[in-house]
Structure formats: structure tokens, C-alpha cells
C-alpha positions as CSV (number, residue, x, y, z in Angstrom):
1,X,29.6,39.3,5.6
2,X,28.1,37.4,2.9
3,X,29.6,35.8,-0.3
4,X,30.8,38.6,-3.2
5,X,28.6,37.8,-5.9
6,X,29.4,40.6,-8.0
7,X,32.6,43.4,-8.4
8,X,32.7,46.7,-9.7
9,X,34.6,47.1,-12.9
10,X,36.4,50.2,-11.3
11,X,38.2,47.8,-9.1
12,X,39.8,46.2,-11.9
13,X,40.6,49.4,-14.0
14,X,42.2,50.5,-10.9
15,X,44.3,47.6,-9.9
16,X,47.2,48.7,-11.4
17,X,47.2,51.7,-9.2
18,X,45.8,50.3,-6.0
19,X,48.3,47.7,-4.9
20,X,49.8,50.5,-2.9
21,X,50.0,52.2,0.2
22,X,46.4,51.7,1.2
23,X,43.3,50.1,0.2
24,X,41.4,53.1,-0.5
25,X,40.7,52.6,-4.4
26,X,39.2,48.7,-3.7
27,X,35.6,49.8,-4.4
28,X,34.0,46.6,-4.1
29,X,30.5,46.8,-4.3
30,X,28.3,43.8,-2.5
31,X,25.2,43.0,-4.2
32,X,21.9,40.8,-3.8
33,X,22.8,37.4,-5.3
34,X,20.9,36.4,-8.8
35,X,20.9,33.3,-10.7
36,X,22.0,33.3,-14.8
37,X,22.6,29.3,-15.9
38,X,26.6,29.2,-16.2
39,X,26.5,27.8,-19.6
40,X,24.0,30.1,-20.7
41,X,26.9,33.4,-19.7
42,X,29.6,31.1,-20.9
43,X,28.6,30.2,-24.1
44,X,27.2,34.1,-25.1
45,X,30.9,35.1,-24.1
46,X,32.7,32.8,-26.2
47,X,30.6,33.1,-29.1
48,X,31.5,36.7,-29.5
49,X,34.9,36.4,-29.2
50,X,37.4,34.0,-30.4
51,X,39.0,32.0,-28.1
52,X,42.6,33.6,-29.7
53,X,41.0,36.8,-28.1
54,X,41.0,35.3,-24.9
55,X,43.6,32.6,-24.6
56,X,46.6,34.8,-26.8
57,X,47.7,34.8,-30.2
58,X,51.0,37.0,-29.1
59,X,53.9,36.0,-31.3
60,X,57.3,35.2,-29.3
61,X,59.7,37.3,-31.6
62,X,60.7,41.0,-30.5
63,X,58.7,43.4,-32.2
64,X,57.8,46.9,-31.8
65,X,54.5,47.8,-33.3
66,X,55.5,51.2,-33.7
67,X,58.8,51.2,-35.0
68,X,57.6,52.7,-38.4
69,X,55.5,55.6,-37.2
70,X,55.3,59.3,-36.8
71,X,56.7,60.0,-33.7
72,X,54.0,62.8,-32.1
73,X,54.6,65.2,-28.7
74,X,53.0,65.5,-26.0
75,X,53.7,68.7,-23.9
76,X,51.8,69.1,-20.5
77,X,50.0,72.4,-20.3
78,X,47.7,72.5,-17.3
79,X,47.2,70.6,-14.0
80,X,44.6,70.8,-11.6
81,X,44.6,69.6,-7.9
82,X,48.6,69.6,-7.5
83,X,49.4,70.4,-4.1
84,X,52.6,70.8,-5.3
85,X,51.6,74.2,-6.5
86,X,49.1,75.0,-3.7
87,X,46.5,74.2,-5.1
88,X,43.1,74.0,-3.2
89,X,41.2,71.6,-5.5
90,X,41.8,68.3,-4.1
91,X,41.3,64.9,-6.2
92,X,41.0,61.4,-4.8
93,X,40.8,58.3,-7.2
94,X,39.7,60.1,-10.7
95,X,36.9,57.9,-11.8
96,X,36.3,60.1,-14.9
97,X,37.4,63.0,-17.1
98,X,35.2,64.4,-19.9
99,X,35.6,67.7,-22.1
100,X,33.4,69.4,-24.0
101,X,33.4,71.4,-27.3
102,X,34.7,74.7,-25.3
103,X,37.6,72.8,-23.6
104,X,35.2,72.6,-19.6
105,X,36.6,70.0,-17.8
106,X,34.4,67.4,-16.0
107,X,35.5,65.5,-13.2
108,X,34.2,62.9,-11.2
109,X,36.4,61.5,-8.4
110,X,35.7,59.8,-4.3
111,X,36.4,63.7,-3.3
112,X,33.3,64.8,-4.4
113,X,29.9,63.1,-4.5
114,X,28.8,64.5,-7.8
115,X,30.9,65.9,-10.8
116,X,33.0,69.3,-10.8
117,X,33.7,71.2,-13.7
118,X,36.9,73.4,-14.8
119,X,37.4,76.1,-17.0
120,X,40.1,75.4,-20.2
121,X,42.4,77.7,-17.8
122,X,41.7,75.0,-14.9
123,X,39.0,77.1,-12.8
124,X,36.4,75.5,-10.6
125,X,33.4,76.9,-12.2
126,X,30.8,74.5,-11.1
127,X,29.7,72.0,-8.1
128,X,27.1,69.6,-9.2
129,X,24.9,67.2,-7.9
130,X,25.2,65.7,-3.7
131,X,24.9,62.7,-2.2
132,X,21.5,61.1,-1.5
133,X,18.4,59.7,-3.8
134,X,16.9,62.7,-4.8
135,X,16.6,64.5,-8.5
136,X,20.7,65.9,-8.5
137,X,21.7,63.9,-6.0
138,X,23.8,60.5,-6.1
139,X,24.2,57.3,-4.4
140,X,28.0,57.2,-6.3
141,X,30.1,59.3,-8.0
142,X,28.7,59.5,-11.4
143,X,30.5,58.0,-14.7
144,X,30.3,61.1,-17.1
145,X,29.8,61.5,-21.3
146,X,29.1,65.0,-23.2
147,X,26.8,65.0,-25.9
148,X,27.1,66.7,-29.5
149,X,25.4,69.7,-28.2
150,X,27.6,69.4,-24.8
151,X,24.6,68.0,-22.6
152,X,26.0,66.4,-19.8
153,X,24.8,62.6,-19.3
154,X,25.9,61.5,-15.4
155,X,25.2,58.2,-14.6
156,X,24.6,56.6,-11.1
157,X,25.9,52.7,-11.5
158,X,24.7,52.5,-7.8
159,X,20.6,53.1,-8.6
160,X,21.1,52.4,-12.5
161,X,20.1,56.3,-12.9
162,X,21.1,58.2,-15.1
163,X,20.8,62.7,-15.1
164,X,21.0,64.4,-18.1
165,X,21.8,68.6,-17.7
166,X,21.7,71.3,-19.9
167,X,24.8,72.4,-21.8
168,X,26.4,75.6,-20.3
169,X,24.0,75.9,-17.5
170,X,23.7,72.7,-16.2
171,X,20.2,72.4,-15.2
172,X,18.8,68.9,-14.6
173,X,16.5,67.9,-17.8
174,X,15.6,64.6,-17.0
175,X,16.5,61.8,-15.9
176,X,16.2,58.1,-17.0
177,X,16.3,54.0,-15.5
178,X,18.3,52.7,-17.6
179,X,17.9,49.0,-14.9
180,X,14.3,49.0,-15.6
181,X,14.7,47.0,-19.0
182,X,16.6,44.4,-18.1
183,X,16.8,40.9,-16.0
184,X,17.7,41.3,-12.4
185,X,21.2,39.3,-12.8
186,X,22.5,41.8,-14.8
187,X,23.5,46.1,-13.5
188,X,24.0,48.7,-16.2
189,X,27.9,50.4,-15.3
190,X,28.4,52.5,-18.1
191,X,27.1,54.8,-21.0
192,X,29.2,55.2,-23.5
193,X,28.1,57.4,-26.1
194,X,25.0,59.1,-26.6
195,X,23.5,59.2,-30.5
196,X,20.5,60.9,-31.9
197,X,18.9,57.8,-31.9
198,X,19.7,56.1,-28.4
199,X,22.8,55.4,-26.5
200,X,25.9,52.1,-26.0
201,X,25.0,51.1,-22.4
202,X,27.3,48.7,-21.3
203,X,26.3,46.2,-18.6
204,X,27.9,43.4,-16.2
205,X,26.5,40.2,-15.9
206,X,26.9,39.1,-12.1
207,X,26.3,35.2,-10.8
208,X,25.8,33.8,-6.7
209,X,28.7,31.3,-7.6
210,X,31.9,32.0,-6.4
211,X,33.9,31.1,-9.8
212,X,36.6,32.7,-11.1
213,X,36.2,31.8,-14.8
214,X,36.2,35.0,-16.5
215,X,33.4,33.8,-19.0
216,X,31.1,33.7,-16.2
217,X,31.4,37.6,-15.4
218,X,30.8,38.8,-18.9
219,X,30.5,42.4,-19.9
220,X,27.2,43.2,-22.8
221,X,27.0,46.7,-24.8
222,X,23.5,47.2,-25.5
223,X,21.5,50.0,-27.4
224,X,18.8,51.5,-26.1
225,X,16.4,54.4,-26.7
226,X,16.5,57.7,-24.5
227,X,13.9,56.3,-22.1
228,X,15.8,53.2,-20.9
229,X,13.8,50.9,-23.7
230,X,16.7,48.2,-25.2
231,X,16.7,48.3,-29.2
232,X,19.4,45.9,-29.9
233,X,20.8,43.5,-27.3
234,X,24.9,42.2,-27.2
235,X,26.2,44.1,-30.1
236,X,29.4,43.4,-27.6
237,X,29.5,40.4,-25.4
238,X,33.1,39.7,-23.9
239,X,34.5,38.5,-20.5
240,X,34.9,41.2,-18.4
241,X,38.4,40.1,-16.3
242,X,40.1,37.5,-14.8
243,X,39.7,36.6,-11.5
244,X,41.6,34.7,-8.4
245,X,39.8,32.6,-6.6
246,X,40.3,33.5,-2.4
247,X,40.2,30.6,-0.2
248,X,37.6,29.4,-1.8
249,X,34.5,32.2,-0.7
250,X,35.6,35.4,-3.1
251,X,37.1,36.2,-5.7
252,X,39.6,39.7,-6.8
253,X,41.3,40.5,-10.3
254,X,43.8,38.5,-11.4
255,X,47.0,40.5,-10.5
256,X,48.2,41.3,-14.2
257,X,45.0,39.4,-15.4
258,X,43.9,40.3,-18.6
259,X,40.5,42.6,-18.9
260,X,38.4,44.1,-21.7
261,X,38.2,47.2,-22.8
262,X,35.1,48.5,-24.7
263,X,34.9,52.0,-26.3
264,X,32.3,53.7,-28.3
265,X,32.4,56.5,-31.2
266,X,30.0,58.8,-32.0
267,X,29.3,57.7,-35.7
268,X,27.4,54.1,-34.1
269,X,30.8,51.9,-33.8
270,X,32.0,49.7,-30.5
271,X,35.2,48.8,-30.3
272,X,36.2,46.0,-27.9
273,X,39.5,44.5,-27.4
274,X,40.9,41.8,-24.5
275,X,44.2,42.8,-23.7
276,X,46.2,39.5,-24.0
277,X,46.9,40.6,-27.2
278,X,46.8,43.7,-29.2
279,X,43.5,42.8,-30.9
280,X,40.3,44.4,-31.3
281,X,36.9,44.1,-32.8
282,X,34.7,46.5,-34.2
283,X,31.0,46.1,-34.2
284,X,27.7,48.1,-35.3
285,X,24.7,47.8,-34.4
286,X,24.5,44.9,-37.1
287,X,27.2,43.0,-36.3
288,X,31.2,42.9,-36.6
289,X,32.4,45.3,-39.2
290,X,36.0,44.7,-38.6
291,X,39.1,43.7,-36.7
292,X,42.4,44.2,-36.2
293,X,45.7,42.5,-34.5
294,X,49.4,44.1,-34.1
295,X,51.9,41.8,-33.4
296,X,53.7,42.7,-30.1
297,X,56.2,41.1,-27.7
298,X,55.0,40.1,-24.3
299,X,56.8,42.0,-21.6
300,X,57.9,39.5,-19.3
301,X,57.2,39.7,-15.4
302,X,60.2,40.2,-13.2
303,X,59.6,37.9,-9.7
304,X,61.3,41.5,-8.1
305,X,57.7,42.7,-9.3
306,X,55.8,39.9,-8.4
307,X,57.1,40.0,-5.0
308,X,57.0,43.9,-4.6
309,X,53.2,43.8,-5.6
310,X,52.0,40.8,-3.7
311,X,53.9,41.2,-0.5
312,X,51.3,44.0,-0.1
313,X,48.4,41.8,0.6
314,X,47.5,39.9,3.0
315,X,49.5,36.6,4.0
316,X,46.5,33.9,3.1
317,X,45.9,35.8,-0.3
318,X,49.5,35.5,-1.2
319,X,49.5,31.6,-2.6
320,X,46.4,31.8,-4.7
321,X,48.2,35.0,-6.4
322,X,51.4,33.2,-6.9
323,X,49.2,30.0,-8.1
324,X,47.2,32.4,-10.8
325,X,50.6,34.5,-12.3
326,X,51.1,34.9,-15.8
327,X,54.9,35.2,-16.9
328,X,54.0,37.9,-18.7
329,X,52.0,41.5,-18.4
330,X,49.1,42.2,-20.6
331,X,49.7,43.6,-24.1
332,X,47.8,47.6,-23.4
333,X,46.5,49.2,-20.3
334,X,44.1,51.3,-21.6
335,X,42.2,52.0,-24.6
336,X,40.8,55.9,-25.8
337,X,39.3,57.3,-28.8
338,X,40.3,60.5,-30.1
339,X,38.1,63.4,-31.9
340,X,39.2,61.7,-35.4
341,X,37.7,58.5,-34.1
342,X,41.5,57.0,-34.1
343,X,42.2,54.3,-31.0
344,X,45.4,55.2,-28.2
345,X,46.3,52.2,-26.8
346,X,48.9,52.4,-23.5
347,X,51.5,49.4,-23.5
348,X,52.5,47.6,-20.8
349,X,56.3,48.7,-19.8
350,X,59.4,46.6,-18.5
351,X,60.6,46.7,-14.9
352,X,61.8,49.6,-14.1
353,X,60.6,52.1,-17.0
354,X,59.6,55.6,-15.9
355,X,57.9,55.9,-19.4
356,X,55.8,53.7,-22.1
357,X,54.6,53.6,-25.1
358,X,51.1,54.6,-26.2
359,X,50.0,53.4,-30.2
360,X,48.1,55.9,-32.4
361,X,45.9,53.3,-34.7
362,X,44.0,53.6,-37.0
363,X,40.7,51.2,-36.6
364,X,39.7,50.5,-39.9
365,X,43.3,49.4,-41.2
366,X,44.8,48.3,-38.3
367,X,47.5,50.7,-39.0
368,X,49.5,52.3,-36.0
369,X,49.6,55.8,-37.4
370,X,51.7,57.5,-34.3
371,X,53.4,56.8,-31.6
372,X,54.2,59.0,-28.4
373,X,55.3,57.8,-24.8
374,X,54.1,59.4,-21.2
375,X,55.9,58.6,-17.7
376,X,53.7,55.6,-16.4
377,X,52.1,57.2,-13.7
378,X,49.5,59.3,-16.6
379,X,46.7,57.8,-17.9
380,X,44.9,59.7,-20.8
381,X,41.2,59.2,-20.4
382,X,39.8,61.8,-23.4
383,X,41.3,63.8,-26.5
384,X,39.7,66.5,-28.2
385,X,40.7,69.6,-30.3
386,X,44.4,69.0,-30.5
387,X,44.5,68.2,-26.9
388,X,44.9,65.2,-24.7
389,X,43.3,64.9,-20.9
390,X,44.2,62.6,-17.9
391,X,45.1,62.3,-14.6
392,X,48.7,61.8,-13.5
393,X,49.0,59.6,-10.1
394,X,52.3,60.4,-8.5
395,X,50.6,59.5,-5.4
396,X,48.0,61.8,-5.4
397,X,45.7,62.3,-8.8
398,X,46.4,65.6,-10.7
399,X,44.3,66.4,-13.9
400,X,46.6,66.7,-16.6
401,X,46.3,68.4,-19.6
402,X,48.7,68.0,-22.7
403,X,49.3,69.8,-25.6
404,X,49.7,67.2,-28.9
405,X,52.3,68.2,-31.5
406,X,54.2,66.7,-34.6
407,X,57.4,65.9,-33.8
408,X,60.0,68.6,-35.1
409,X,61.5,65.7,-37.9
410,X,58.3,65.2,-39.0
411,X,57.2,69.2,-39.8
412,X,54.8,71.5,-37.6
């Protein structure tokens, strides 16, 4: 096998939940080599962000950022694909959970090779899309976003494709190349919203050096019209993760490494924040228009769960691992934008928690609004309409819907 010269993004979302039983979620993707001068990634990188956003700004003293805020509820309402309940929809490594304005679920996971969509009461209501090249058909389980008028946008990351279907219906429109605009070194991964005037693309710069300097495998939001055609280039340039170099010929995320995370609202704003520290920019499509940081307290890492995690790899990976371990887990694990374009940020959570924290906050401020907590096994990937959606990985992915609430001290 040749060297790894680039590695999907999903792999390091997912590491937190893959270090188990099997290696069934490493979705390492192996593609042609392309040259990109070091310097030339590595200096685009830094100049975005600060190097506070990427070496850590955290302050040692015990805080809790959320001591001060209304406590909100969330009460779970609906799962789908929970064998538990004999279920016959079966889920395998949720890549992606959209909603649109009537409360349909979309769903793209390994189980199916296009996207499946649920009723508000949980009902399989639609199959769509196969695997192959053709018009509907995909070479990966598409990445998923709803439009204002709930057309469905399904993009390919293997072919750089992306299928656009009608709302309600779901008829194939059109479909676009959103690779055919840009240089060869770097592979669109995600859209992230779609405006009237084009859509946030985000794309990952890959190198044929084996390095594991995160500057070197950066992540770029671009804007570009609705036939692939780029308007605005790096509106968000920012590593993507770090990396641990493997005997010298590849190269896997960091185990607790710090990542990016890069979200986009409808109303033209990016927000990108490295997860060292609770920090995060906010650009538009002329530049930074803001920024926020909320002082936290690292959670240290226990060498019970350093040992736990690593034992399950193999022997001549364990040293480099050891070598590359922070003492301390990232600040946030993931990173959503509600329907009143506020951020959710989940915290990292001490040995042994069952539950953590997620932050309500408020971009513009930097204020954390609200507070709620969720066992650590749920992820919330969308909310909309007084409603949060996720998956739940007890070991097996359930799609989990929840009911949000004021808590009872603070009034209905």
C-alpha cells in the first residue's frame, strides 16, 4: 500500500467513538498524492488564526463557564433504530442528521448508501439515492444540508458531486462539481449552508509529505456560486487536526488532539473555533466580524484513560501515542448552531462522568446564555423548532430526538 497522503475529516470527528471494539468507523480514504509548497499551507493557516488559537490561551484556575446561566431541559422524545424496542431500522456510524421546516428527518449513515428520511413520528418515508456513478447514485454516503424552501443538497466527498432534490418529493434537480474550480491538491468535504446567492463549501488541503504538523493539513471555507464557480476564497483558513506521526510512513489523529470545528448560519456568517480553548471566530464574506473566548478549566487526563484507549491499538502505534499525549482533553467536542443562530458547544467530561455539559452562547457577545447536560454517549448534530436532534451511541447509533424546555426555576 502506498503512503497516506490525505485523511478524511470523518475519521477525526469520529475518533472519540471509534477507539472501541472494532475498527469499523476508521474511514480512511487513500488518495493520489499532490504537491502544495509547505510554507505556502503553513503560512495561509497561521495567518488566519492566532497562534493563542492553536497553541492555548486556557487559564489554570477552576472555572465553570456556565455557572451563571439558565439551566434549560432536555427531555428525549423519539428514537429511531433502537433494537432495544424492535426496531427494524438499523443505523451504522451516523455521518449526518438534518431536519427540515416540517420536522422530516434525514439521515445519512455506512447502513445505507444514500440518505433515508423519517417522519416527525420517526417513520421511514423515503429511500434515496444507491451506490454507483450515476445521476442519484453515490460513490459515499452523502453529507446532507436543507435549504430555506427544504431542498435537499446531498453531497458526494468521494466524486466532489453534489445532488440537489426537490422539497417534499425529492426528485433529483440538478446536480453540480463543486471539484472542478479548484487546484488538484485540494478536495471539497463539506457544504455547509446554502444562501440565495451561493453556498460555504469547505475544503481540505492534502500534501505527499508524511508530516504531522497540523498547519500543513489545513481546512479553507470558500463561497461559491450554484454552479461550482468560487466567489470568495479562505473566508476560513484553519488547521484541520493534529496528527501522530506512525513509524515514520502515516500519520492518524492525535488521540485527544485538538481539531477545528467550522459552522455556518444562514444569514452569511462562519464560525470557526480550535478546540484547545473555548474560542471562536466569526467571519463574513469580508472578513472577521468577531470573536469570542470563555475562560474554562482544562480537564485533565487520567493515565487509567490513557491506558484504556491506547491498549486498543496496535503494539508499534502505542509509543508514538504515548510520545504525542497532552495532559489534558480538549476544551468542546462539538460545535451546533441552533434556529436562533445561537452556538452549543459539548465540553469535554472528567473520568468517569456519565454526563457533560453542553454551553448555550450567544456569538455576538460571547455570552453563555444556557446550559443543559446529556449522558456522553449523545451527540446533538441539528436544532430546530424547539427541538434538538442526534444520535445516541450506546454501542449501536440510535437517532435521538429531544424535547428543549426551561427549567421549572426559571418559568415555562
Amino acid at each position: 500500500m502506498g503512503i497516506l497522503t490525505r485523511i478524511d475529516r470523518n475519521l477525526a470527528i469520529y475518533i472519540g467513538r471509534i477507539d472501541g471494539l472494532t475498527y469499523k468507523y476508521e474511514r480512511t480514504r487513500l488518495l493520489e498524492s499532490h504537491k502544495m509548497p509547505m510554507s505556502t499551507i503553513r503560512y495561509l493557516a497561521l495567518l488566519t488564526f492566532a497562534a493563542c488559537l492553536i497553541g492555548g490561551c486556557a487559564t489554570k484556575e477552576e472555572i465553570d463557564p456556565g455557572a451563571t446561566a439558565e439551566t434549560i431541559l432536555l427531555t428525549e422524545s423519539l428514537r429511531i433504530g433502537d433494537e432495544a424496542t424492535m426496531d427494524t431500522v438499523y443505523f451504522d456510524n451516523i455521518d449526518d442528521v438534518e431536519v427540515d421546516t416540517q420536522g422530516n428527518i434525514l439521515v445519512s449513515d455506512n447502513a445505507y448508501p444514500g440518505f433515508r428520511i423519517f417522519s416527525p413520528d420517526g417513520a421511514l418515508t423515503h429511500e434515496i439515492g444507491s451506490e454507483g456513478e450515476a445521476p442519484g447514485e453515490f460513490q459515499y454516503h452523502p453529507l446532507l444540508t436543507v435549504g430555506a424552501k427544504d431542498s435537499v443538497f446531498a453531497f458526494d466527498g468521494d466524486n466532489g458531486r453534489l445532488t440537489v432534490y426537490s422539497p417534499g418529493d425529492y426528485r433529483l434537480t440538478r446536480m453540480v462539481n463543486l471539484a472542478a474550480h479548484v487546484p488538484d491538491h485540494v478536495s471539497a468535504y463539506d457544504v455547509l449552508a446554502v444562501l440565495p446567492e451561493g453556498l460555504f463549501v469547505e475544503f481540505d488541503y492534502y500534501t505527499d509529505e508524511v508530516t504531522p504538523d497540523e498547519n500543513d493539513w489545513p481546512v479553507e471555507i470558500k463561497f461559491l456560486n450554484h454552479s461550482g464557480g468560487v466567489l470568495r476564497d479562505s473566508i476560513v483558513l484553519i488547521p484541520s487536526y493534529q496528527l501522530t506521526l506512525i513509524s515514520g510512513r502515516t500519520v492518524h489523529p492525535r488521540l485527544w488532539g485538538r481539531e477545528s470545528f467550522i459552522i455556518s448560519s444562514s444569514d452569511g456568517l462562519v464560525h470557526a473555533g480550535w478546540n484547545e480553548t473555548i474560542q471562536v471566530r466569526t467571519a463574513s464574506l469580508n472578513g472577521i466580524v468577531g470573536e469570542f473566548v470563555i475562560p474554562h478549566s482544562p480537564i485533565p487526563l487520567t493515565l487509567d484513560e490513557i491506558n484504556e484507549r491506547i491498549s486498543r491499538y496496535p503494539t508499534e502505534w502505542q509509543v508514538q501515542f504515548r510520545a504525542d499525549m497532552p495532559d489534558t482533553k480538549p476544551a468542546f467536542n462539538a460545535m451546533v448552531l441552533d434556529d436562533e443562530d445561537r452556538l452549543w458547544m459539548q465540553l469535554s467530561w472528567p473520568a468517569d462522568s456519565i454526563k457533560t455539559d453542553w454551553l448555550v452562547i450567544e456569538p455576538s457577545t460571547g455570552d453563555v446564555v444556557a446550559k443543559t447536560s446529556l449522558p456522553v454517549t449523545a451527540k446533538i448534530m441539528k436544532i430546530r423548532q424547539g427541538k434538538a436532534y442526534g444520535v445516541v451511541d450506546d454501542g449501536q447509533d440510535v437517532v435521538t430526538v429531544w424535547e428543549i424546555s426551561s427549567s421549572p426555576s426559571h418559568g415555562g
